[in-house]
DSSP file (Angstrom, degrees, kcal/mol; ACC not computed):
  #  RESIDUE AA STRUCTURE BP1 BP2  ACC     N-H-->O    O-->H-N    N-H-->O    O-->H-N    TCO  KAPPA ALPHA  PHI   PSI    X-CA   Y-CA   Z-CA
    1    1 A X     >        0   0    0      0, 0.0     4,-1.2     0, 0.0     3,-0.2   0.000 360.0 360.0 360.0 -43.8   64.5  157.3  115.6
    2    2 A X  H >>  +     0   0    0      1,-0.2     4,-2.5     2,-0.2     3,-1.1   0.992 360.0  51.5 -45.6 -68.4   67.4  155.9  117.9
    3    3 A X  H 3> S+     0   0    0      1,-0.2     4,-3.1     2,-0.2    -1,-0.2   0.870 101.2  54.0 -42.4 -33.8   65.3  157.1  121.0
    4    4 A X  H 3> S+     0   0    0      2,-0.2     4,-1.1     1,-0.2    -1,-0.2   0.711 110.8  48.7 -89.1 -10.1   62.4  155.7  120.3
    5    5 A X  H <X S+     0   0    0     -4,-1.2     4,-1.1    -3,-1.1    -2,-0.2   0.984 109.9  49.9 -54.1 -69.5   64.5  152.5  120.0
    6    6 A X  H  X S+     0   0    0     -4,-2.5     4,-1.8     2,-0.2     3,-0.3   0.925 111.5  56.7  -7.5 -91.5   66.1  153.3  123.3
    7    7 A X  H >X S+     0   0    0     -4,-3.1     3,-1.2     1,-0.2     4,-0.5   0.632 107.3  44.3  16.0-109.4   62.4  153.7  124.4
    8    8 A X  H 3X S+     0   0    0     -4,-1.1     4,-1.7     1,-0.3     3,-0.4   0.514 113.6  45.1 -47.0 -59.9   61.2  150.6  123.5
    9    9 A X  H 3X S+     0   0    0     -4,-1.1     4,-2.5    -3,-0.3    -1,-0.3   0.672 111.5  49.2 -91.5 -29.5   63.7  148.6  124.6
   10   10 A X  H <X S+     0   0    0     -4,-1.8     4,-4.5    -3,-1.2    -1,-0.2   0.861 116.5  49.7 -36.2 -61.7   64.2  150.3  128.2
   11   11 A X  H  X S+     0   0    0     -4,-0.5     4,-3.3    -3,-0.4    -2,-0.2   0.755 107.0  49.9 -50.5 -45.7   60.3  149.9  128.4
   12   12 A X  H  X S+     0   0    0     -4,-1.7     4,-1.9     2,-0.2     5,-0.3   0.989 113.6  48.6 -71.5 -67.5   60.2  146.2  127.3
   13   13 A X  H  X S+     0   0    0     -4,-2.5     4,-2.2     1,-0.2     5,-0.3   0.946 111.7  50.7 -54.2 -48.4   63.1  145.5  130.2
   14   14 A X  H >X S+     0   0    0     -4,-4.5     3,-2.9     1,-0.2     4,-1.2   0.877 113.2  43.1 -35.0 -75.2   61.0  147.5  132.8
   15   15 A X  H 3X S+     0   0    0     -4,-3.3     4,-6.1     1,-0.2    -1,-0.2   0.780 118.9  44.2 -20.6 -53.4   58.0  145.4  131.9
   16   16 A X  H 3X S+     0   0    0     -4,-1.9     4,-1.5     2,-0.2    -1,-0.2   0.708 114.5  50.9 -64.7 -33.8   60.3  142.1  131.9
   17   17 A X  H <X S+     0   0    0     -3,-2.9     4,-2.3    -4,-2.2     5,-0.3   0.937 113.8  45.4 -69.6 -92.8   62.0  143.4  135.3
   18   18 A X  H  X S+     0   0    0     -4,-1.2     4,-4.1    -5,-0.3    -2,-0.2   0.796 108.8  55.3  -7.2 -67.4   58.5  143.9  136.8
   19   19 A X  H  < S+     0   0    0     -4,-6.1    -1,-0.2    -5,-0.3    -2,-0.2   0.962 111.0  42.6 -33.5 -69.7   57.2  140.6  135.6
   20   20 A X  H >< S+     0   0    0     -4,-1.5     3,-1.3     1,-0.2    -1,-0.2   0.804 107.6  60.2 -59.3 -27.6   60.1  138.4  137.3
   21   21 A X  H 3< S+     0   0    0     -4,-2.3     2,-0.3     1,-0.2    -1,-0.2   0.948 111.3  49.0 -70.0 -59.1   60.0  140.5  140.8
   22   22 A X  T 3< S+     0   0    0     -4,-4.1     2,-0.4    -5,-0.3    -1,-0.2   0.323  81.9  97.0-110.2  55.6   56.5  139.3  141.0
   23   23 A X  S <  S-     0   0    0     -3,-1.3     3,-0.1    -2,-0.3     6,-0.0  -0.822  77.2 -88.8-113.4 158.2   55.9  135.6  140.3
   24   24 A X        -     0   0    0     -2,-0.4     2,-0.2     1,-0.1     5,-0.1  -0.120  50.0 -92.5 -54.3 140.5   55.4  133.0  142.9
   25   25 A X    >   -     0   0    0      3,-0.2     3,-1.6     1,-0.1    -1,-0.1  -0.426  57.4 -94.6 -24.6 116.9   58.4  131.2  144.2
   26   26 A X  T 3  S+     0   0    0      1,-0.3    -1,-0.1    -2,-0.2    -3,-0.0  -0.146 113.0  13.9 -68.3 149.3   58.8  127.8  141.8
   27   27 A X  T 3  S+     0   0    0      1,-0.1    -1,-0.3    -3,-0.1    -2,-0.1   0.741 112.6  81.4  64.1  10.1   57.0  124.9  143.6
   28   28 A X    <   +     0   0    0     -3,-1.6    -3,-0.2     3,-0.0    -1,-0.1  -0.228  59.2 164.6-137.5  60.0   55.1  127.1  146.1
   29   29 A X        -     0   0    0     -5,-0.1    -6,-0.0    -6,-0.0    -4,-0.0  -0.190  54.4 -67.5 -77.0 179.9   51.9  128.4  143.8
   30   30 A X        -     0   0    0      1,-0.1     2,-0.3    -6,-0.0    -6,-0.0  -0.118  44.3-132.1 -35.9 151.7   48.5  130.2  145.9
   31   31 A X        +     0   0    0     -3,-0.0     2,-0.3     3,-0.0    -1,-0.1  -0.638  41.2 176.0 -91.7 154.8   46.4  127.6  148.2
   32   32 A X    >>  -     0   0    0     -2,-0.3     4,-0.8     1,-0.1     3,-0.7  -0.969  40.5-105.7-156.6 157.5   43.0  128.5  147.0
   33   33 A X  H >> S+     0   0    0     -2,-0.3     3,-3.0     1,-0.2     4,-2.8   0.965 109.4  72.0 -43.7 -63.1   39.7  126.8  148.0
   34   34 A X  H 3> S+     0   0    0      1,-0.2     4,-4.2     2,-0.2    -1,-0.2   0.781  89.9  62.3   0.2 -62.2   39.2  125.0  144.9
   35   35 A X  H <4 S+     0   0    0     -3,-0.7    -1,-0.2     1,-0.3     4,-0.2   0.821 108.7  41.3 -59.1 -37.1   42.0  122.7  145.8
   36   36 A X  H XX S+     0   0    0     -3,-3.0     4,-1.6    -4,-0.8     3,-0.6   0.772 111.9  53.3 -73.0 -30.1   40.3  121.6  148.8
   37   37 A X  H 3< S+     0   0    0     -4,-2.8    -2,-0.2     1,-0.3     5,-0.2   0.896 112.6  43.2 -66.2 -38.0   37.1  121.4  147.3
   38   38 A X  T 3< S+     0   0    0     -4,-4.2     4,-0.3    -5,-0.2    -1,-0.3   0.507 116.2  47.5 -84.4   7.6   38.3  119.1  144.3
   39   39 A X  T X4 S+     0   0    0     -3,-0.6     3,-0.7    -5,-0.2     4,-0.4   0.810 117.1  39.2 -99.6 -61.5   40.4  116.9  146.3
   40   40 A X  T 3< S+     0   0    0     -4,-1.6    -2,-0.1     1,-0.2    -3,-0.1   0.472 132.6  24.3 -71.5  21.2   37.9  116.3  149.0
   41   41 A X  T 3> S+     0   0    0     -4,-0.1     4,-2.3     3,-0.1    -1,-0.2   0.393 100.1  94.9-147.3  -5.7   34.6  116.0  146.9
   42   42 A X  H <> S+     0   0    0     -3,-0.7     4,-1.7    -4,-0.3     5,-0.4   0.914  90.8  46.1 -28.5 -86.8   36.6  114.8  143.1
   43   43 A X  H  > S+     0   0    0     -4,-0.4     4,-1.9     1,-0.3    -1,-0.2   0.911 111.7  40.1 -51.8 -70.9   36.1  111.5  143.9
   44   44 A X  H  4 S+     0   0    0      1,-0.2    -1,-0.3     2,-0.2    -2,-0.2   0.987 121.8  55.5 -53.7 -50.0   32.3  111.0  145.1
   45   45 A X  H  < S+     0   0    0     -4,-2.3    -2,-0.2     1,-0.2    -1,-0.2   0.839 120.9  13.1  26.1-122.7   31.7  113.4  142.4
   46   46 A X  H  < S-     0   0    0     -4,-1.7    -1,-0.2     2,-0.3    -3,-0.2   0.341  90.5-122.0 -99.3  -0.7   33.1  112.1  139.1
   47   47 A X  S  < S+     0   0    0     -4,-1.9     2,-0.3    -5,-0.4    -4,-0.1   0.571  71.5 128.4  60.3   4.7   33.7  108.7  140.1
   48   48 A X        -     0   0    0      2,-0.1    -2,-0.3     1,-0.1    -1,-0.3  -0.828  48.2-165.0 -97.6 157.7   37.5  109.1  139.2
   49   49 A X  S    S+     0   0    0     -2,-0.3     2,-0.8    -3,-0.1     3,-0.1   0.140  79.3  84.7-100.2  26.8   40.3  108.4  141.4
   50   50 A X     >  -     0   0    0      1,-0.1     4,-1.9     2,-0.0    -2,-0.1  -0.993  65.9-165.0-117.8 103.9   42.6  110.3  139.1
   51   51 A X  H  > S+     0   0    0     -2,-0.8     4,-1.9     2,-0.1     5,-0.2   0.824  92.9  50.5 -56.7 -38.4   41.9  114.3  140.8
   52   52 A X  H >> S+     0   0    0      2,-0.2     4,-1.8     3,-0.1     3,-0.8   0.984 107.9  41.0 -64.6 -67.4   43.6  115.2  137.4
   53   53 A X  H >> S+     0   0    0      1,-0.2     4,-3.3     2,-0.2     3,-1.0   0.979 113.6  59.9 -33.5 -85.2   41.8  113.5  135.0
   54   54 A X  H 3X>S+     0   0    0     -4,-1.9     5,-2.5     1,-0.2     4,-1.8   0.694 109.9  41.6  -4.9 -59.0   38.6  114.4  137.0
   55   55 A X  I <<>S+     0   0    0     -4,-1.9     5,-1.3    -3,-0.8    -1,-0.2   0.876 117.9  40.8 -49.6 -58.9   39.2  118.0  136.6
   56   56 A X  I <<5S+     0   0    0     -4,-1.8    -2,-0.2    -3,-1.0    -3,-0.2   0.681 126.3  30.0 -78.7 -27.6   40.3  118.2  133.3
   57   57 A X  I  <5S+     0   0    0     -4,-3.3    -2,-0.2    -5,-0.4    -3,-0.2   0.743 133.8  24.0-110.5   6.1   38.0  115.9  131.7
   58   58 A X  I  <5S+     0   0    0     -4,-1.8     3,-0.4    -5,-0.3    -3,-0.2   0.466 130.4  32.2-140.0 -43.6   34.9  116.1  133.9
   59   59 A X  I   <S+     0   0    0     -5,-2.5    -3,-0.2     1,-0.2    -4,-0.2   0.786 135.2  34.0 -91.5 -16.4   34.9  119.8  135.8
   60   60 A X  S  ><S+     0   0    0     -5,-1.3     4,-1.4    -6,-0.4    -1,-0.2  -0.418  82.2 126.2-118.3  63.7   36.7  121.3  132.6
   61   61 A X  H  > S+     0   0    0     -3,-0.4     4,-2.2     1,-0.2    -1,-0.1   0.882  72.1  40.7-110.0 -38.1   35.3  119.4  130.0
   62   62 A X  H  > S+     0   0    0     -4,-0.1     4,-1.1    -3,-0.1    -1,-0.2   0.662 109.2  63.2 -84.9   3.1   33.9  121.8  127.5
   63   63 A X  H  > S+     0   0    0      2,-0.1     4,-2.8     3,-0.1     3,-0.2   0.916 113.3  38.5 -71.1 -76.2   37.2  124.1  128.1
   64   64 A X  H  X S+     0   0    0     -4,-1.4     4,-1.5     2,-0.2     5,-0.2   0.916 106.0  58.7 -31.2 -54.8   39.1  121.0  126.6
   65   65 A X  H  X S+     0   0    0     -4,-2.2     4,-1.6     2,-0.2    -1,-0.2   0.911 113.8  47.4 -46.8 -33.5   36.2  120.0  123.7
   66   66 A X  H >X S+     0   0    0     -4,-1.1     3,-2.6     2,-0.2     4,-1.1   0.982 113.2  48.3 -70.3 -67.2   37.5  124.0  122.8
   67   67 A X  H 3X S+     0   0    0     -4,-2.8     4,-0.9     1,-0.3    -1,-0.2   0.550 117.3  44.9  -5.9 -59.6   41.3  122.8  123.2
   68   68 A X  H 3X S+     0   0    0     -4,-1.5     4,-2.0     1,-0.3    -1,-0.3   0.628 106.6  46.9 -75.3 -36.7   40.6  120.1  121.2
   69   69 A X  H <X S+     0   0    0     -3,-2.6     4,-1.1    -4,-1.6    -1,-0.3   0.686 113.7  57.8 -97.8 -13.1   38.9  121.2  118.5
   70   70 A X  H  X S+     0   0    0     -4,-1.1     4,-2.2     2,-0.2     3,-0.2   0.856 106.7  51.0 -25.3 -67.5   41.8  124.2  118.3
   71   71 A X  H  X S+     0   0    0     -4,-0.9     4,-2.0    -5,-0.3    -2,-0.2   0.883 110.1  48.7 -64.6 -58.6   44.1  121.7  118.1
   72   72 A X  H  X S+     0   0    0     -4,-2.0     4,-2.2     2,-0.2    -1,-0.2   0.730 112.6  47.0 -28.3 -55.9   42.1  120.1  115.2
   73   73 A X  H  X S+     0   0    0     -4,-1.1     4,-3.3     2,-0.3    -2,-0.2   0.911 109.0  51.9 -39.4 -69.8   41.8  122.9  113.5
   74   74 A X  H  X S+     0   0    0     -4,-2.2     4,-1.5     1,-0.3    -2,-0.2   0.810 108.5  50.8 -48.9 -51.7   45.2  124.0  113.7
   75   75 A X  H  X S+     0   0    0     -4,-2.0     4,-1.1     2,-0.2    -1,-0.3   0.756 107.7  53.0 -78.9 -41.1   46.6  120.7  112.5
   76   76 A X  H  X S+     0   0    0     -4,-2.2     4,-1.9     2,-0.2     5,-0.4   0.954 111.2  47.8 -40.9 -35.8   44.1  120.7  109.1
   77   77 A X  H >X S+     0   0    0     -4,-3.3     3,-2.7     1,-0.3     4,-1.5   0.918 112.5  47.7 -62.9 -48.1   45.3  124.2  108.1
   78   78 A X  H 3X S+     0   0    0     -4,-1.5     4,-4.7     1,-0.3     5,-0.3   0.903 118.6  46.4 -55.2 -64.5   49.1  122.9  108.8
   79   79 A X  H 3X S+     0   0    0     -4,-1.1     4,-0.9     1,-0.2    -1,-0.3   0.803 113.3  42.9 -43.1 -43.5   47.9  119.8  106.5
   80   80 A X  H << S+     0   0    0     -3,-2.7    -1,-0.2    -4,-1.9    -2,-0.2   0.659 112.7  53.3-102.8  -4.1   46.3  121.6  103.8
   81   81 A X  H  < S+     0   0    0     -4,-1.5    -2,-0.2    -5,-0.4    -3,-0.2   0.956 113.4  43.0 -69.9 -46.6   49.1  124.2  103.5
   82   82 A X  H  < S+     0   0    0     -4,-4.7    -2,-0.2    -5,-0.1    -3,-0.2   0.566  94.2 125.1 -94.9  -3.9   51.9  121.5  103.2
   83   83 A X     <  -     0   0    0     -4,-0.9    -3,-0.0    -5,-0.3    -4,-0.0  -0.219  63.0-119.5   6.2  87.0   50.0  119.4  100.9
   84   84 A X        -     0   0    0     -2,-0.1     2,-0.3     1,-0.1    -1,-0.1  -0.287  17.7-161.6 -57.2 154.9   50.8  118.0   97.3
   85   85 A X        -     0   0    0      0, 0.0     2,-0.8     0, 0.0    -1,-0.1  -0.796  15.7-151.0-133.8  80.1   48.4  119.2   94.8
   86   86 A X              0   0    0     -2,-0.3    -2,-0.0     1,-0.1     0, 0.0  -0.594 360.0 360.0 -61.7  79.4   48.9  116.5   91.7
   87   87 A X              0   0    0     -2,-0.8    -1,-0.1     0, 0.0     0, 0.0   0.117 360.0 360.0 -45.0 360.0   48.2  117.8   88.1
């Protein structure tokens, strides 16, 4: 039983080891196209001059409605769990 402790825990720090060797430098993520494409066409577009806002609320807009309605969700259950119930 100890080994397979041992195991585990060996395994999990490889994994964890692995992870960290290979993520981007902080502040230096991928160029991808995209980035050029929404900055230089955002605007004529969506008709915002917020690229962010644009994105999120106009090129990602049912990806949010899901967010949202997550979020919604998540916060009744939270609601009806902590609830008084009056007798």
């Amino acid at each position: 039983m100890r080994r397979v402790k041992v195991l585990t825990l060996v395994l999990l720090f490889a994994f964890l080891a692995a992870c960290a060797v290979q993520t981007h430098p902080f502040g230096k993520p991928d160029q991808t196209f995209m980035d050029d494409y929404f900055i230089q066409n955002g605007q004529a577009e969506t008709g915002s001059n917020n690229i962010v806002s644009s994105v999120v609320f106009d090129y990602r807009g049912f990806d949010t409605l899901g967010e949202a309605s997550i979020l919604f969700a998540a916060a009744m259950g939270v609601f009806l769990v902590l609830r008084r119930v009056e007798k």
